[in-house]
C-alpha atoms as a printed R data frame, in Angstrom:
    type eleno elety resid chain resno       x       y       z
1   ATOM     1    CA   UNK     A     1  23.782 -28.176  11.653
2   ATOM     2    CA   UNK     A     2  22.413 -25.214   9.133
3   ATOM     3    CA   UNK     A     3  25.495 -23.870   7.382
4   ATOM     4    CA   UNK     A     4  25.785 -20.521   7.819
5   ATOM     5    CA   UNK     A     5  26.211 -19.995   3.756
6   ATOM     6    CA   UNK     A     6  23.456 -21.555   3.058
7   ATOM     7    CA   UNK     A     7  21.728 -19.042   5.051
8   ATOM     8    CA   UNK     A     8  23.556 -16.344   3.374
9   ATOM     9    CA   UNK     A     9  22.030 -17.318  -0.161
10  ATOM    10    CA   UNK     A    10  18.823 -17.187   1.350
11  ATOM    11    CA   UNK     A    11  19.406 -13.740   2.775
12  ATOM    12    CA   UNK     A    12  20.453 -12.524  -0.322
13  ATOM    13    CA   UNK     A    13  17.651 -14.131  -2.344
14  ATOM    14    CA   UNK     A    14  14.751 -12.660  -0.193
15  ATOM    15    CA   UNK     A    15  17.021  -8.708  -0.561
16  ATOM    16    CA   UNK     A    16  17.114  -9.513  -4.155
17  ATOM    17    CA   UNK     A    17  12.773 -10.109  -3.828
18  ATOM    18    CA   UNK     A    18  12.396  -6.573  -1.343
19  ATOM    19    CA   UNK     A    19  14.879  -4.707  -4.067
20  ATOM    20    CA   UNK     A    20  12.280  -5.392  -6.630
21  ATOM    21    CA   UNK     A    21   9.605  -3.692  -3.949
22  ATOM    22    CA   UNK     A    22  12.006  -1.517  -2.084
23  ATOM    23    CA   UNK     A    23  14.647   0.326  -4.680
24  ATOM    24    CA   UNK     A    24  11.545   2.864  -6.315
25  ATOM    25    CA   UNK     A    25  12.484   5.927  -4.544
26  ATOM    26    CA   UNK     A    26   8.722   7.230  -5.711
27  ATOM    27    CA   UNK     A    27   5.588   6.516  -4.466
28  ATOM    28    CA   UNK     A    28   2.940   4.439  -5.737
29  ATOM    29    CA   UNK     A    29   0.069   7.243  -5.753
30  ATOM    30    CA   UNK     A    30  -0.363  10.400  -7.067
31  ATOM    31    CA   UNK     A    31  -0.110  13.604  -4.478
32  ATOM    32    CA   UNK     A    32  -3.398  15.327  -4.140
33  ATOM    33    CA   UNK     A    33  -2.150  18.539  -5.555
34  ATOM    34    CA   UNK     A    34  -0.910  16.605  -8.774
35  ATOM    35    CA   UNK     A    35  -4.468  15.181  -9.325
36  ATOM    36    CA   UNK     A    36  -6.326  16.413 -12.903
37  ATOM    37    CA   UNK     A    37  -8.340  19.789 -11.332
38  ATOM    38    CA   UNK     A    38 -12.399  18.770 -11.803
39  ATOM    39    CA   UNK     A    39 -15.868  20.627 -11.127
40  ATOM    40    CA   UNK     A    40 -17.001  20.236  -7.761
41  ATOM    41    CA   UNK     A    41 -20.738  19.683  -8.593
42  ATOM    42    CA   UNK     A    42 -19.966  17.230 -11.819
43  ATOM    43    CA   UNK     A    43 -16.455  15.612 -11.159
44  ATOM    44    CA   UNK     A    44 -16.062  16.721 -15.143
45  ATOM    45    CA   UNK     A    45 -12.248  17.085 -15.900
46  ATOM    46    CA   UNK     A    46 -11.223  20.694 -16.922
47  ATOM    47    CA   UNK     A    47  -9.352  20.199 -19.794
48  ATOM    48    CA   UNK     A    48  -6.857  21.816 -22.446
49  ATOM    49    CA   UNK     A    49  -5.013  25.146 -20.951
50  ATOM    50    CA   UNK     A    50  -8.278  25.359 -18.174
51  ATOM    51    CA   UNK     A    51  -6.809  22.115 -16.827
52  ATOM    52    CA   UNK     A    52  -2.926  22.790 -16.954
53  ATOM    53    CA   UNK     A    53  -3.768  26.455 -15.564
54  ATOM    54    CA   UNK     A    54  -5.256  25.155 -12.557
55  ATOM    55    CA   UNK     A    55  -2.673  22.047 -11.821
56  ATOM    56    CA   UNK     A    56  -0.183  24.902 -11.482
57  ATOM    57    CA   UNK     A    57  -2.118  26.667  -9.086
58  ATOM    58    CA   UNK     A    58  -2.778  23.901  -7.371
59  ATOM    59    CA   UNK     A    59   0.897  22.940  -6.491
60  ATOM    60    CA   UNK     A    60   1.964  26.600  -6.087
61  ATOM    61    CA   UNK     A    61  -0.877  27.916  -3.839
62  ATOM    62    CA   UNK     A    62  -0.453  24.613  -1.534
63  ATOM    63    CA   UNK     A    63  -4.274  23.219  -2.434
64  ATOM    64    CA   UNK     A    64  -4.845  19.389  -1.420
65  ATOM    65    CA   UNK     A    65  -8.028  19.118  -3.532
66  ATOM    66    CA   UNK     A    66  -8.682  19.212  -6.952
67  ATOM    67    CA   UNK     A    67 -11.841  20.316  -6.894
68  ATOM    68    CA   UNK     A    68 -13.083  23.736  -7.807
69  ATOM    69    CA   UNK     A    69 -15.782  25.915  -8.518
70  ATOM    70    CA   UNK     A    70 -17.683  29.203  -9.503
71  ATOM    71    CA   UNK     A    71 -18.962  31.492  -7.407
72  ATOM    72    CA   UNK     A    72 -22.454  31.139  -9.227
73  ATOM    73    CA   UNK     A    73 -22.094  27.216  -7.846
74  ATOM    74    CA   UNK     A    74 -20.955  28.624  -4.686
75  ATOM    75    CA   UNK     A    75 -24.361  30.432  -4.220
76  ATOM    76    CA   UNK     A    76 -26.576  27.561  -4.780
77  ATOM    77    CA   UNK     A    77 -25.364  25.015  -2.790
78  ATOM    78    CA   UNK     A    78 -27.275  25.830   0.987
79  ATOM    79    CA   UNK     A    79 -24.885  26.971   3.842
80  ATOM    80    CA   UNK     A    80 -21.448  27.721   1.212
81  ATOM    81    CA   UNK     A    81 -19.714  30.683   1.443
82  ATOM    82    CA   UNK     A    82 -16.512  32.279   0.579
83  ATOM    83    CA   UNK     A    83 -13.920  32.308   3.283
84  ATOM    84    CA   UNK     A    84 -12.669  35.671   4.348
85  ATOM    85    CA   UNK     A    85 -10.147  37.822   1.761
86  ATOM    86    CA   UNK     A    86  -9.841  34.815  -0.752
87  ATOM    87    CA   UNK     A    87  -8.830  36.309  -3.885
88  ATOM    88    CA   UNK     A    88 -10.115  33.764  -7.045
89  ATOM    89    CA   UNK     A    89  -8.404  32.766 -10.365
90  ATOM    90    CA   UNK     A    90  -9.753  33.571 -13.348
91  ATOM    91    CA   UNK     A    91  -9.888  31.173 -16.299
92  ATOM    92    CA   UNK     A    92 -11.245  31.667 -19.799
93  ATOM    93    CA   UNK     A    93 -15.033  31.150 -20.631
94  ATOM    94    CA   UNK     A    94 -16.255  31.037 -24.312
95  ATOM    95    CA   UNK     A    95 -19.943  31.959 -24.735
96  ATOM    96    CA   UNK     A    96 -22.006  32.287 -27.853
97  ATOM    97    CA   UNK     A    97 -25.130  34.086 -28.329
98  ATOM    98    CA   UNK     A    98 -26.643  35.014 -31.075
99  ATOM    99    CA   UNK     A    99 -23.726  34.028 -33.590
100 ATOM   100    CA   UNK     A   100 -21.521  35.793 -31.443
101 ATOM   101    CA   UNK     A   101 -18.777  34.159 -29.836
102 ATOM   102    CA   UNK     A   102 -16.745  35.559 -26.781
103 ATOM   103    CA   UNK     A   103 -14.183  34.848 -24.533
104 ATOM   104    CA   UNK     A   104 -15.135  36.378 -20.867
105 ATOM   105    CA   UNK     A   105 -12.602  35.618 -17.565
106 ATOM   106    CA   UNK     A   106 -14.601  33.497 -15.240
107 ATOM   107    CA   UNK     A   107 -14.163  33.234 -11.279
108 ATOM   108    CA   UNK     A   108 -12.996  30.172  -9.771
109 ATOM   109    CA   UNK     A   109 -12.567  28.732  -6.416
110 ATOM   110    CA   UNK     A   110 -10.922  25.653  -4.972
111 ATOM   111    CA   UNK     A   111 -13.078  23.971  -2.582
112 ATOM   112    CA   UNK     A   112 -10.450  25.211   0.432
113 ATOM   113    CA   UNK     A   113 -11.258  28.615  -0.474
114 ATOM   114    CA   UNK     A   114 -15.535  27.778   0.591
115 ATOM   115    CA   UNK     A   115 -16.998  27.311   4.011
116 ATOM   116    CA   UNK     A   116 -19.554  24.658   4.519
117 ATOM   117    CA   UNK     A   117 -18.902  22.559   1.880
118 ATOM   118    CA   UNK     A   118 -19.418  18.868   1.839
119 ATOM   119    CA   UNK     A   119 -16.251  17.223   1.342
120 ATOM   120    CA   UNK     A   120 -17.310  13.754   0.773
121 ATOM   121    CA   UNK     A   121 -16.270  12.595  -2.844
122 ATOM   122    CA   UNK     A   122 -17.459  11.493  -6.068
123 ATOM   123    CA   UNK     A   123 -15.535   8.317  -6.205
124 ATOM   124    CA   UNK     A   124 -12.869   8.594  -9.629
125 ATOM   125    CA   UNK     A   125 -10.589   5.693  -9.543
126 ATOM   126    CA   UNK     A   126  -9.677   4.738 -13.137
127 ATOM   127    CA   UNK     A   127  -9.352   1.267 -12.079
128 ATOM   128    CA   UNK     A   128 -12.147  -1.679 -10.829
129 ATOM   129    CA   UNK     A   129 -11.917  -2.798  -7.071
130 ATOM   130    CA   UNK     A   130 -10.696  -6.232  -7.452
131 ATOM   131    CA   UNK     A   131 -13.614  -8.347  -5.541
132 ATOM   132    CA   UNK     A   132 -11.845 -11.191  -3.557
133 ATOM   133    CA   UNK     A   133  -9.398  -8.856  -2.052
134 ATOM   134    CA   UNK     A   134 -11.846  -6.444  -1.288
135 ATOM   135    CA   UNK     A   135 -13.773  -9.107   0.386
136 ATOM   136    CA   UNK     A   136 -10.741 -10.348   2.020
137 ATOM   137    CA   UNK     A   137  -9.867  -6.577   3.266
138 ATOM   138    CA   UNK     A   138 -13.662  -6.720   4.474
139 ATOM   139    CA   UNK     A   139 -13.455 -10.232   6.577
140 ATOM   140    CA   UNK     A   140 -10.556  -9.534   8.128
141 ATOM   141    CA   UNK     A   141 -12.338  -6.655  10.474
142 ATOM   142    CA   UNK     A   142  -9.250  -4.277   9.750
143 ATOM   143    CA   UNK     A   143 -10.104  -0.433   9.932
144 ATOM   144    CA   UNK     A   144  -9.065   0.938   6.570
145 ATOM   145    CA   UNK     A   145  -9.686   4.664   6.252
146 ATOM   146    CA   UNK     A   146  -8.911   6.435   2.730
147 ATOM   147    CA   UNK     A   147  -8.725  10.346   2.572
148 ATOM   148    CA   UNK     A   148  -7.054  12.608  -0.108
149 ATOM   149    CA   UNK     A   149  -3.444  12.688   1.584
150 ATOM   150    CA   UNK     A   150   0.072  11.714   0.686
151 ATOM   151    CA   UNK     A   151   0.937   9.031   3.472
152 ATOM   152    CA   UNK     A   152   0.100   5.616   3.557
153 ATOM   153    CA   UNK     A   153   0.595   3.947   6.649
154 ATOM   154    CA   UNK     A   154  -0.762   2.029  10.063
155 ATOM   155    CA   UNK     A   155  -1.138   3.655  12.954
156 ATOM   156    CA   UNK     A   156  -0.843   1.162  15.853
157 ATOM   157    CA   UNK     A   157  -2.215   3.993  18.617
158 ATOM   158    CA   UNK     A   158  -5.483   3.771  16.612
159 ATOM   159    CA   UNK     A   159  -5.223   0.519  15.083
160 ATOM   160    CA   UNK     A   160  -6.040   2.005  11.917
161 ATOM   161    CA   UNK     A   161  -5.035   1.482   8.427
162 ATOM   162    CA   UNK     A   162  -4.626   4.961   7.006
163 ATOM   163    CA   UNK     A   163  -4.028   5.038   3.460
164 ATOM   164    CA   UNK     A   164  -4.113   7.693   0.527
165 ATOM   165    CA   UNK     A   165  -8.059   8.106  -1.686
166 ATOM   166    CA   UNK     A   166  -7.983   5.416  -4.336
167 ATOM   167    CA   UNK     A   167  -7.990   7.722  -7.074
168 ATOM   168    CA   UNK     A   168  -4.454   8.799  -6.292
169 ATOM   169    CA   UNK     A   169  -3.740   5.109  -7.176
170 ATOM   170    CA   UNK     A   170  -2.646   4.942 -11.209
171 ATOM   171    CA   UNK     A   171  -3.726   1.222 -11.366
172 ATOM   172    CA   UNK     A   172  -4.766  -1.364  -8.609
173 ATOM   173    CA   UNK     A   173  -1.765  -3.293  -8.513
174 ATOM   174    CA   UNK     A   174   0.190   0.115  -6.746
175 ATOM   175    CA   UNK     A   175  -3.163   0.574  -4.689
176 ATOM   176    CA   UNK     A   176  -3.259  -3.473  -3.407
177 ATOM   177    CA   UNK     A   177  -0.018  -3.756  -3.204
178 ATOM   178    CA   UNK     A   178   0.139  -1.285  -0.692
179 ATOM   179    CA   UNK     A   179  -2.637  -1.622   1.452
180 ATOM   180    CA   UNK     A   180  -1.806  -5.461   1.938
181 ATOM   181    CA   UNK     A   181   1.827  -4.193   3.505
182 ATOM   182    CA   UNK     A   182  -0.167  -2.045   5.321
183 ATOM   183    CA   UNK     A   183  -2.268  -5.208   6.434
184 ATOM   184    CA   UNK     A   184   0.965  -7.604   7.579
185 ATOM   185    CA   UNK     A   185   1.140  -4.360  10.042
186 ATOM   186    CA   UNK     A   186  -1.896  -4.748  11.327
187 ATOM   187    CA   UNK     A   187  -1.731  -8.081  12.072
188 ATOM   188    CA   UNK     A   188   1.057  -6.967  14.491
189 ATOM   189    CA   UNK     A   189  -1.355  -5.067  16.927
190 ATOM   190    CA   UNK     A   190  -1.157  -6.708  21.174
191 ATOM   191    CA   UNK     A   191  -4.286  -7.996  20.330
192 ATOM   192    CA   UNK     A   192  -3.855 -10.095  17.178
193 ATOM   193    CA   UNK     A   193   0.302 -11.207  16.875
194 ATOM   194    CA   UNK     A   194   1.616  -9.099  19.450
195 ATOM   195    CA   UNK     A   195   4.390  -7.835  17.057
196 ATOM   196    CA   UNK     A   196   4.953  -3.843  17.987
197 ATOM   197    CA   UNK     A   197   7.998  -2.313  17.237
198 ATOM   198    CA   UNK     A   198   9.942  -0.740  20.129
199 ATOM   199    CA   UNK     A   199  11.095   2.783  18.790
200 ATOM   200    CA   UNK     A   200  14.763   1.201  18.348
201 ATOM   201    CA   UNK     A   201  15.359   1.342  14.678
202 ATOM   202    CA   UNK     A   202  16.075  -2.291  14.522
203 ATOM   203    CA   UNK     A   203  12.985  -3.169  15.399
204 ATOM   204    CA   UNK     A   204  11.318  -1.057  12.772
205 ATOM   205    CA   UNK     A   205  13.671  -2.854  10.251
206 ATOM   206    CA   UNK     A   206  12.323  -6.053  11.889
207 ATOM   207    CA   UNK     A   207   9.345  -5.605  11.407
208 ATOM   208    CA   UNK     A   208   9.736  -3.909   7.948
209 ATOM   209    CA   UNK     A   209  11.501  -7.115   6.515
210 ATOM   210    CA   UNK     A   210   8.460  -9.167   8.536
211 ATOM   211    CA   UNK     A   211   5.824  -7.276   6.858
212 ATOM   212    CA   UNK     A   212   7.773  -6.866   3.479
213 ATOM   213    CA   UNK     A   213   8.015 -10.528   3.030
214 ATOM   214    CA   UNK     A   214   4.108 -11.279   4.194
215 ATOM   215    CA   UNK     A   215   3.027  -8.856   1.543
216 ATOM   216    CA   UNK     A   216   5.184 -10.877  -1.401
217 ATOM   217    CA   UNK     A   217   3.485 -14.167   0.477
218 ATOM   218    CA   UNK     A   218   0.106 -12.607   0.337
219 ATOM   219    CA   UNK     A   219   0.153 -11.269  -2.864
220 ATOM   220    CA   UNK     A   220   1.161 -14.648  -4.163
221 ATOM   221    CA   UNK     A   221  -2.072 -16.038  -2.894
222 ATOM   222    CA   UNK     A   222  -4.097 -13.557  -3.992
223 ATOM   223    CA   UNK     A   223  -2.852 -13.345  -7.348
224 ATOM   224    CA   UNK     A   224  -2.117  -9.744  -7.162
225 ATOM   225    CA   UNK     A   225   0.990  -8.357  -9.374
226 ATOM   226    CA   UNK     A   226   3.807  -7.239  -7.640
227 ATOM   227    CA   UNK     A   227   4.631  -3.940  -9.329
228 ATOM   228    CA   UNK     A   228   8.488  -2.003  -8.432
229 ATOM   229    CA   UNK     A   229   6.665   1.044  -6.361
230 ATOM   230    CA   UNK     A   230   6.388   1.855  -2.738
231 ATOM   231    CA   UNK     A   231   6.520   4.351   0.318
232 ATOM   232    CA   UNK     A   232   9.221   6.519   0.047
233 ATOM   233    CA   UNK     A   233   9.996   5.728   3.629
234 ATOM   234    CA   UNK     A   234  10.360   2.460   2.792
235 ATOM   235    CA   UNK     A   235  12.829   3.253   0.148
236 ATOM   236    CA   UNK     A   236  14.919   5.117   2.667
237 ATOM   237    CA   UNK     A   237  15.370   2.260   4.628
238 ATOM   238    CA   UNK     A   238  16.417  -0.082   1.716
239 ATOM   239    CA   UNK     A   239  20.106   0.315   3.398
240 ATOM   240    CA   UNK     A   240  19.411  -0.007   6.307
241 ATOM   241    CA   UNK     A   241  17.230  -3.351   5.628
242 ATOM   242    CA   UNK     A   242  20.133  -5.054   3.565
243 ATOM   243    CA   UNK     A   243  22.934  -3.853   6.475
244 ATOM   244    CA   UNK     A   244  20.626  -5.723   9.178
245 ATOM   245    CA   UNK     A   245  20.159  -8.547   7.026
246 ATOM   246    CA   UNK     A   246  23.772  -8.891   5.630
247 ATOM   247    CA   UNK     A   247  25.814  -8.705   9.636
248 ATOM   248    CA   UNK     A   248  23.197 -11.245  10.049
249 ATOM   249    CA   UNK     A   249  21.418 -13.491   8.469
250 ATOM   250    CA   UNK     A   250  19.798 -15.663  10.849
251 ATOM   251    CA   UNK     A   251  17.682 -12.956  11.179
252 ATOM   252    CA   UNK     A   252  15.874 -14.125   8.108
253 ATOM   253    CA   UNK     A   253  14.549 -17.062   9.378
254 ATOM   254    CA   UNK     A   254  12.140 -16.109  12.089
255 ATOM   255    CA   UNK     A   255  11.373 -13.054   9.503
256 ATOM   256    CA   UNK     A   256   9.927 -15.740   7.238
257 ATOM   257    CA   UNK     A   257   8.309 -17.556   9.993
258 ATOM   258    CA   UNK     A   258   6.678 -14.274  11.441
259 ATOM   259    CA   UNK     A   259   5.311 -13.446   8.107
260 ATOM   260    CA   UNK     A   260   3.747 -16.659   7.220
261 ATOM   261    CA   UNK     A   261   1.891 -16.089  10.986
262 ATOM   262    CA   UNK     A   262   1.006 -12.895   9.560
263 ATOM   263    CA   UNK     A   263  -0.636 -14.380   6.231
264 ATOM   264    CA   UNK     A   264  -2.337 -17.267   7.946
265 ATOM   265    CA   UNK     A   265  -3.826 -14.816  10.158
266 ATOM   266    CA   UNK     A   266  -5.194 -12.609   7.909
267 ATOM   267    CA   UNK     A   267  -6.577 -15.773   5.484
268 ATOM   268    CA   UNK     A   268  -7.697 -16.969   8.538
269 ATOM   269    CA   UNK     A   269  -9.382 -14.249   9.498
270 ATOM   270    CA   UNK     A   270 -11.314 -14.456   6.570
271 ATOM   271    CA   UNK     A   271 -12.581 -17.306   7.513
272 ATOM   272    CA   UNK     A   272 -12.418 -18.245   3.963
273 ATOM   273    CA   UNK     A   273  -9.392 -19.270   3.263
274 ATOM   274    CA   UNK     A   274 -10.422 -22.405   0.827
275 ATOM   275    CA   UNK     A   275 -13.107 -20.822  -0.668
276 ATOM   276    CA   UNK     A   276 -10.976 -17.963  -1.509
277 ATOM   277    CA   UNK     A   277  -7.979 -20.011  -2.534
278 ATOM   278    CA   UNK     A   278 -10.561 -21.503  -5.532
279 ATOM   279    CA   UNK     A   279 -12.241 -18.242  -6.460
280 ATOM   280    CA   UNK     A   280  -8.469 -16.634  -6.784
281 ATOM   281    CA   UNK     A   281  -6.877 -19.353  -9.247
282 ATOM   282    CA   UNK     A   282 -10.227 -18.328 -11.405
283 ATOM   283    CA   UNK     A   283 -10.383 -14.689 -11.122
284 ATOM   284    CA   UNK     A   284  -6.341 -13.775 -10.966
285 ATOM   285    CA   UNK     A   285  -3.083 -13.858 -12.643
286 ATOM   286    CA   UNK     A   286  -0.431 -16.060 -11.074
287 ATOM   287    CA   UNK     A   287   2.397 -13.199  -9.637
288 ATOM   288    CA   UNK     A   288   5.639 -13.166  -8.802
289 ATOM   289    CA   UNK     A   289   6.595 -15.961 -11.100
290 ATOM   290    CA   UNK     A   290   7.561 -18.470  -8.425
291 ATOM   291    CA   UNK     A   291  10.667 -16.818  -7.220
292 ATOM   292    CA   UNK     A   292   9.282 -16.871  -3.534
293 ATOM   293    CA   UNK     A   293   8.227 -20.604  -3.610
294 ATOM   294    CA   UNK     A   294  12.154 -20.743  -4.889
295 ATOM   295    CA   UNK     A   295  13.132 -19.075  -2.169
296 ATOM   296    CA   UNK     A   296  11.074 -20.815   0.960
297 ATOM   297    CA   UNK     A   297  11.621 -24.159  -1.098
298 ATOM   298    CA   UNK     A   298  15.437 -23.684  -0.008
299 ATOM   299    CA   UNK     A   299  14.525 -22.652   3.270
300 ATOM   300    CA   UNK     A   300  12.368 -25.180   4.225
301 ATOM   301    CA   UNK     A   301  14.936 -27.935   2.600
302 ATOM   302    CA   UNK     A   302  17.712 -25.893   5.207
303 ATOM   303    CA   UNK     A   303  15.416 -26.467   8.017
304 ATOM   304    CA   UNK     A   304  14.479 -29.933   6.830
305 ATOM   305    CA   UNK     A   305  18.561 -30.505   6.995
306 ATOM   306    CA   UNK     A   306  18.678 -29.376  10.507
307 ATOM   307    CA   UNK     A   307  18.153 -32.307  12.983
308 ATOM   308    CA   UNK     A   308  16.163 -32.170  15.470
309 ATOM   309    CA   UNK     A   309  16.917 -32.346  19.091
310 ATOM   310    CA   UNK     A   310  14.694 -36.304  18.932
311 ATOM   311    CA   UNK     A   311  16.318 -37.118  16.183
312 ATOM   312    CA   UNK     A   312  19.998 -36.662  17.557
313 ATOM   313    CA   UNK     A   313  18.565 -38.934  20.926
314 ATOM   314    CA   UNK     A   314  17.399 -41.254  18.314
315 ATOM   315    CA   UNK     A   315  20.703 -41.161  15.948
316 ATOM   316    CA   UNK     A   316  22.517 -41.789  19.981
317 ATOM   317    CA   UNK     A   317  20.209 -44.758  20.691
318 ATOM   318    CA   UNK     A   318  20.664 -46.359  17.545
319 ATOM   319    CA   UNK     A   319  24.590 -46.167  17.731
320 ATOM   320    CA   UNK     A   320  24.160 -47.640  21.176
321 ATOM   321    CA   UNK     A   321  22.244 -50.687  19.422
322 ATOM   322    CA   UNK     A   322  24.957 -50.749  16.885
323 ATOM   323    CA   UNK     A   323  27.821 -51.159  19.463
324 ATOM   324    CA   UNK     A   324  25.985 -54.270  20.916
């Protein structure tokens, strides 16, 4: 039979992996009202005290979007107009004419503040799309929609992965890493896995630990780094995770098993799954340094240790021989 220690080491072992993912009590993108302030018609970066003026304003006058602009832009672009009693801010402007230079206070507007703007954006990641997960993201047919928020997140009512713009993302290891939990979620819906969580908190922590380990899987195949930063929610329920996992830890094993239906899904999916498998030991660092393979080595060997309900009828059958 599987010792119940042995299941204990591999408890703690797969904590000891989610601690590396789960402890950060920060989250792996930028708020919107943190981003650098830029022009609205040239995505240029204010900079100096311009650029510090604004970033305040931003945080303390509750704006979501860096973007601002003049009221001389304002009255060029077709349809924009100043909302009702907005009252601007006023930064320094340095003209020259003539020899003469001069410092004038210049009106400025964050895009909130305009009616009938377009809000679509000039795309300012400073990082490259990596382009077999992208591809991968793409295959699967998952609905991934990106807008300048703080939440990342799926929503299972809409089937919809809902995550933050990618230029709140510092690198792309914090924005993959997060999008392919995200994914293991997905994976979840009635029509895929069939793996919703009931609103009992268990469950959640269920599927947490489900989705959790399928990322570390996933991210081992893709060759993405594995980087100490995640949802603050999921930080919250570090405790809560371990608790569930400590009082018992058979729980672990179907957890594993869930999440390697989760990745074979998704690589499946795909549709690719070879031809990805090549192009990724080319294009991508190895991650995680083995520790998982450690880890589901030992589990496998636990389960290999386990005898089957044939093999105890054939143990029985062979005694019986014996005895004649």
């Amino acid at each position: 039979m599987m010792k119940n220690n042995n299941l204990e080491i591999i408890s703690n072992d797969i904590i000891k992996q989610l601690d590396k993912i789960i402890t950060s009590s920060y989250k792996p993108w930028i708020s919107p009202d943190q981003l650098i302030p830029v022009r609205y018609t040239t995505n240029e970066k204010f900079g100096g005290n311009n650029a510090l003026y604004l970033l305040n304003k931003q945080q303390t006058l509750g704006f979501k979007d860096n973007r601002w602009l003049t009221e001389k832009e304002i009255n060029k672009i077709e349809g924009a107009e100043l909302k009702p009693d907005v009252t601007p801010l006023k930064i320094p402007f340095v003209v020259s004419n003539a020899g003469i230079t001069k410092v004038i206070p210049l009106n400025i507007y964050n895009v909130a503040q305009v009616n009938n703007l377009s809000l679509d954006r000039i795309e300012n990641q400073p990082w490259k799309d990596v382009e077999v997960i992208e591809d991968l993201l793409l295959q699967t047919g998952a609905k991934i929609e990106h807008i300048l928020s703080d939440f990342a997140g799926y929503d299972f009512r809409k089937d919809t992965i809902l995550m933050p713009a990618k230029e709140q993302f510092p690198s792309e290891g914090a924005y993959y890493n997060t999008v392919l939990h995200e994914l293991q979620h997905w994976t979840g819906h009635e029509d895929r896995l069939n793996r919703l969580p009931s609103k009992d908190n268990q469950e959640y922590a269920r599927e947490e630990i489900v989705a959790e380990i399928g990322n570390m899987l996933l991210q081992q195949e893709l060759g993405v780094k594995a980087i100490q930063a995640n949802s603050q929610y999921r930080a919250k329920i570090k405790e809560e995770l371990q608790d569930y996992l400590n009082n018992d830890p058979k729980e672990i094993l179907p957890a594993v098993k869930k999440a390697q239906q989760s990745v074979d899904f998704i690589l499946n999916s795909a549709n690719q799954k070879q031809n990805l498998q090549e192009d990724l030991k080319e294009k991508q660092p190895k991650s995680l340094s083995g520790e998982i393979d450690k880890i589901l080595f030992n589990f496998k060997n636990i389960q290999n240790d386990a005898p089957s309900s044939n093999n105890i009828k054939e143990d029985k059958v062979a005694k019986r021989g014996l005895r004649k």
